[in-house]
C-alpha positions in Angstrom: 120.4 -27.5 32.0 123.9 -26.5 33.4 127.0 -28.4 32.1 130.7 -27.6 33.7 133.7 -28.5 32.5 136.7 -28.1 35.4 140.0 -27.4 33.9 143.2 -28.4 34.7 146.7 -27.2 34.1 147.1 -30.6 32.0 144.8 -29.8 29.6 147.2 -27.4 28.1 149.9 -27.6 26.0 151.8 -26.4 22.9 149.8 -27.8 20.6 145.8 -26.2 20.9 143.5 -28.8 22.3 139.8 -28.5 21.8 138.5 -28.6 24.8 134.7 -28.6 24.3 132.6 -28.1 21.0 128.9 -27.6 19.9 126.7 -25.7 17.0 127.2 -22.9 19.0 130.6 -22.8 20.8 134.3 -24.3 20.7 137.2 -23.6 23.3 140.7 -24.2 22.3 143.2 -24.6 24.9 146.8 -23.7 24.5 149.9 -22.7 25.9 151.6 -19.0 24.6 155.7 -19.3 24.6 156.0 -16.9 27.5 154.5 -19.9 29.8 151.1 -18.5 29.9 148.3 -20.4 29.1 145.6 -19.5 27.0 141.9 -20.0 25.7 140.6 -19.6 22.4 136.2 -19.1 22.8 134.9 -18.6 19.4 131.5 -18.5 18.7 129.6 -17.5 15.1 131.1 -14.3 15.4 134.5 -13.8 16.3 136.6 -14.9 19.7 138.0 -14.2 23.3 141.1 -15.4 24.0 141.1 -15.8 27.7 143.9 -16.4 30.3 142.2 -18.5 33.0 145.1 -18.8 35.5 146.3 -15.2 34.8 144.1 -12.4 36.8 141.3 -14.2 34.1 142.6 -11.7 31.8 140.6 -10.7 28.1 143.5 -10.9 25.9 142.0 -10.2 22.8 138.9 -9.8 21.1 137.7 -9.8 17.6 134.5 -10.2 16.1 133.4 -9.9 12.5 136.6 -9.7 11.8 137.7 -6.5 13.8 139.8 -6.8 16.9 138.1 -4.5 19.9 141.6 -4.3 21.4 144.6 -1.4 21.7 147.6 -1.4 19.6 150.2 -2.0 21.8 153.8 -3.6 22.4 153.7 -6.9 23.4 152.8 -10.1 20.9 152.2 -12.3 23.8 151.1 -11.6 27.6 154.2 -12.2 29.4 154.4 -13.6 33.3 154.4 -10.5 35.9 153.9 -9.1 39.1 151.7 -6.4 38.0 150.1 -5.1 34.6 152.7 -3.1 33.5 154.5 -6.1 32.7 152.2 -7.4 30.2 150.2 -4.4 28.9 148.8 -5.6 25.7 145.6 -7.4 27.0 142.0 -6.0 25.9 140.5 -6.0 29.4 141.8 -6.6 32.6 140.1 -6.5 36.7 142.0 -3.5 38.3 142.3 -3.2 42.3 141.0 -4.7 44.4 142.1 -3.3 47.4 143.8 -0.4 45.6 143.1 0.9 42.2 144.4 3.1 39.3 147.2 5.1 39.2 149.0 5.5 43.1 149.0 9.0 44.2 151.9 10.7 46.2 150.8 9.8 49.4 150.2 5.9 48.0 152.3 2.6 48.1 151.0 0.3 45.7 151.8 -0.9 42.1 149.9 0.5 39.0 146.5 -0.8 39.0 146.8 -2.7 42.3 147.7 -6.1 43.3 145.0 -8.1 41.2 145.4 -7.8 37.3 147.4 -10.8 37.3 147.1 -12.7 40.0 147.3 -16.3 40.1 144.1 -18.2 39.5 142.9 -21.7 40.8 139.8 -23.3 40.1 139.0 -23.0 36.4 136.1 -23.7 34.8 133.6 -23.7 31.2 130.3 -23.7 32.6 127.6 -24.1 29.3 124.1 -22.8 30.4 121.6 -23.0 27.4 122.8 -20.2 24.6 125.6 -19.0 26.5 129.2 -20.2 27.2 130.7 -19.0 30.6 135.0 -19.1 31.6 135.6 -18.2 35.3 138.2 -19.2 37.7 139.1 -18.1 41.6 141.7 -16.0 43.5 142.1 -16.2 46.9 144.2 -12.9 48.6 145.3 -13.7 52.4 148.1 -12.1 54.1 149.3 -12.3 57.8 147.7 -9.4 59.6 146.4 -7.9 56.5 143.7 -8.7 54.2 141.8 -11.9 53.4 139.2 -11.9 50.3 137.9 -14.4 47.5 137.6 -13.1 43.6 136.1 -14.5 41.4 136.2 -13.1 38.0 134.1 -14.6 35.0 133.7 -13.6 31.1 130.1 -15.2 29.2 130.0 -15.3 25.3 126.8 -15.7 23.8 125.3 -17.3 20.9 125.7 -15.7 17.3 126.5 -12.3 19.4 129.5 -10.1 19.6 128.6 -8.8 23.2 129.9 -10.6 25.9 129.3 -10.2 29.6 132.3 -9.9 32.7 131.6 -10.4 35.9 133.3 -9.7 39.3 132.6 -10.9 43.3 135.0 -10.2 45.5 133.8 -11.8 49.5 135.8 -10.3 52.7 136.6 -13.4 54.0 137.9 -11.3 57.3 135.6 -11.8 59.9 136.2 -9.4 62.1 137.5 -6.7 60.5 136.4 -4.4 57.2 138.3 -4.1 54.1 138.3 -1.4 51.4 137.6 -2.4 47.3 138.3 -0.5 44.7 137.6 -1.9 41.3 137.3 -0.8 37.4 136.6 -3.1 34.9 139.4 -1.8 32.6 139.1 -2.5 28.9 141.8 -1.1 26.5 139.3 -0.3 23.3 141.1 0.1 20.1 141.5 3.9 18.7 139.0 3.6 15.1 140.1 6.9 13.2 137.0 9.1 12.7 135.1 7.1 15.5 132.1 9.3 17.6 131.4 8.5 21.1 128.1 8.6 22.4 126.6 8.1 26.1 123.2 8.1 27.8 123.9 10.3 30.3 124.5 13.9 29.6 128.5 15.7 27.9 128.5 17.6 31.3 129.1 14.3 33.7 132.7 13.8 32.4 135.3 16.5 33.2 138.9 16.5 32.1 141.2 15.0 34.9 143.0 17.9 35.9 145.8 15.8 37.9 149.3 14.9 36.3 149.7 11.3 37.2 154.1 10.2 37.4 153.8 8.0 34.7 152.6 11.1 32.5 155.4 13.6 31.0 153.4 17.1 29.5 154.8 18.7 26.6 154.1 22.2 25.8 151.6 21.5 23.5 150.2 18.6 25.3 150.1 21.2 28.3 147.8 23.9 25.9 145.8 21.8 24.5 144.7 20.7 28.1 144.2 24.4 28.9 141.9 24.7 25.9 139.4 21.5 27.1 139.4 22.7 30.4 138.5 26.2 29.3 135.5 25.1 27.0 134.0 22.4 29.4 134.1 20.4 27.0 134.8 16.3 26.2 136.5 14.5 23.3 133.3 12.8 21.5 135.0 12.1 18.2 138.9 10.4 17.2 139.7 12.8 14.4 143.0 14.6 16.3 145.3 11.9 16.7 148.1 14.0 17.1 146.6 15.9 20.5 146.3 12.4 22.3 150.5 11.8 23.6 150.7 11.8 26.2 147.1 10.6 27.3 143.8 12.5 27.7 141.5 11.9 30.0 138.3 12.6 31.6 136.0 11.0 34.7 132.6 11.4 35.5 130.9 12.6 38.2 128.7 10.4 40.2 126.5 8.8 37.5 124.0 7.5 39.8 122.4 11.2 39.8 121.3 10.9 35.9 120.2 7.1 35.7 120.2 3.4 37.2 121.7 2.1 33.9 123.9 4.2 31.3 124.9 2.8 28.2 128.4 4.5 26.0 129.3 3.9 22.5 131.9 4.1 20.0 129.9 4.5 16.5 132.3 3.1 13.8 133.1 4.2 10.4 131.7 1.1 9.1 128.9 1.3 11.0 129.1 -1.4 13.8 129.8 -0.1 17.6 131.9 -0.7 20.3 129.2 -0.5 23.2 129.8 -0.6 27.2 126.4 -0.9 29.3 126.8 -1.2 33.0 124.6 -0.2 36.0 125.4 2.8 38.2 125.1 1.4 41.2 128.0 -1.2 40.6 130.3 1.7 39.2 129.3 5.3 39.7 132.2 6.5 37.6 133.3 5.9 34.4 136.6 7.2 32.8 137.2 8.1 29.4 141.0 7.5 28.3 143.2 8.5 25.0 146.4 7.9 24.3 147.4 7.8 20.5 151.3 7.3 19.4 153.1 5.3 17.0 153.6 2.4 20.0 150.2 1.9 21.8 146.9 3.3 20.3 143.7 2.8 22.4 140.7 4.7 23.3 138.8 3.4 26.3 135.6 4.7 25.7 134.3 4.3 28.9 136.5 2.4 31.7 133.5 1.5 34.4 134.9 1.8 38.3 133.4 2.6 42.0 136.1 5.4 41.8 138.2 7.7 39.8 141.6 5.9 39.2 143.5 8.3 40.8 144.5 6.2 44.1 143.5 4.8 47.0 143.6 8.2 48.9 142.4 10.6 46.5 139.4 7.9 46.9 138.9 8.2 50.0 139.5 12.3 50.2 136.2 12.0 47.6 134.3 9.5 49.8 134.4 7.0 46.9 136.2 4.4 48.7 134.2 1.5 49.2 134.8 -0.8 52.6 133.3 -4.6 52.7 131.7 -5.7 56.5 133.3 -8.8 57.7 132.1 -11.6 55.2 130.5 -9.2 52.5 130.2 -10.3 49.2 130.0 -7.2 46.5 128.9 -8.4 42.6 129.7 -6.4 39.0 128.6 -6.9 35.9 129.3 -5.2 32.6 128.2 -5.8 29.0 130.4 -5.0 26.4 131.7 -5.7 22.9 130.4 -5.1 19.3 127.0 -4.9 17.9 125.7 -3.9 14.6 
């Protein structure tokens, strides 16, 4: 049996609220100084803290006592126009209509117009063993585009792994309209960690592109030369002083090795940091690095239809995606920590 619980902006406040509690789940409402409002879902395990009305942003993460997310600068998510404005968060929907970083020929913001969008149409929806936040964005412009998102995040019981969700609907009826989309989560860098996938070393490659936002140094620019010559990828954290700037790597299209893939980050202590996704939903995955003394993370495996280098580069590599009038397109990723 289904329960739902629709929110309102009432419900939250300076002081936390609890919102709904069982033997299995509570939710905590709350309001952060910046204006943004927040929700605390613990379960046995640890907790999400979710921003509903806010691109239904993963702020943080952290179960058995370990927080999943990147070091970063910001103590609170702060109000924006686009990520870069509050770049602390542990996972948040890049795109829609545009994704990653814009290439020279492109005229978008980082990561497109969606991360944090406003939201309308909250909601806890309790389904047996599993607790599920998801709210609604609606994108219309005159003589432009016209979709419905609808972005969700499930906990489930005594389990570190948690499930989001995407559908995005071309609400145009008479016209198509391209997606791109990554589920991007900022992992935190463990020293000595070891990366592990189901799909063969050979699928990533290093991205040989310099993105603007990227400024090489010397030896930044050698040690670049150096993967590229020996093929191969970064499968262990135990060179924090190669990754500034940022290393990265994509995929090729993963569809060609297996319908599901599953990637890992093994921990010292031995729990892991594990992304499963199926191929089909996101053909490319990208592997990112950046280690210096203001933001540490290493996204293990960022799951997207394309390679985040822009909406044209996209569509040069035929990865570009287009929705038929009235289309609805669904993704789902598990993620999180497990034993």
């Amino acid at each position: 049996m289904t329960s739902t619980i629709h929110l309102t902006h009432s419900l939250f406040n300076e002081k936390p609220f609890k919102v709904l509690e069982n033997d299995s789940f509570s939710v905590e409402s709350f309001i952060y100084p910046s204006g943004v409002e927040g929700l605390k879902v613990s379960n046995s395990r640890g907790h999400l803290t979710l921003l509903p009305y806010m691109g239904m942003i993963i702020w943080d993460a952290i179960f058995d006592g370990q927080s999943l997310k990147m070091k970063d600068m910001f103590s609170q998510p702060l109000p924006g126009k686009g990520i870069a404005d509050t770049y602390g968060c542990f996972q948040f929907s890049s795109g829609l209509l545009a994704n990653g970083t814009p290439g020279p020929e492109d005229n978008y913001q980082l990561h497109g117009e969606f991360p944090t969008s406003k939201m309308v149409d909250a909601y806890i929806e309790l389904d047996g063993d599993s607790l599920k936040v998801g709210s609604s964005h609606e994108y219309v412009k005159g003589f432009g585009y016209h979709y419905l998102a609808k972005p969700s995040v499930t906990m489930h019981k005594d389990s570190g792994l948690f499930d989001i969700k995407m559908s995005v609907t071309n609400l145009l009826k008479d016209q198509k309209m391209p997606l791109q989309y990554m589920c991007h989560m900022n992992y935190a860098y463990p020293e000595n960690a070891t990366m592990t996938q189901s799909v063969p070393d050979d699928a990533f490659k290093l991205r040989e592109s310099v993105p603007s936002h990227v400024h090489p140094t010397k030896e930044w620019l050698a040690y670049n030369d150096e993967l590229k010559a020996s093929g191969k990828i970064i499968n262990k954290l135990d060179d924090s002083s190669r990754y500034d700037p940022e290393i990265v790597f994509f995929t090729s299209d993963l569809t060609k090795f297996a319908d599901k893939a599953e990637f890992r980050m093994n921990l010292e202590n031995g729990k892991n940091f594990v992304t499963k996704i199926t191929t089909s939903e996101f053909p490319i995955v990208t592997r990112w690095i950046l280690y210096n003394k203001d933001q540490q993370v290493a996204a293990f495996a960022l799951p997207g239809t394309s390679r985040p280098e822009g909406y044209h580069a996209a569509e040069k590599a035929g990865t570009l995606i287009f929705l038929n009038p009235l289309e609805e397109r669904k993704f789902s990723v598990t993620t999180g920590l497990e034993h």
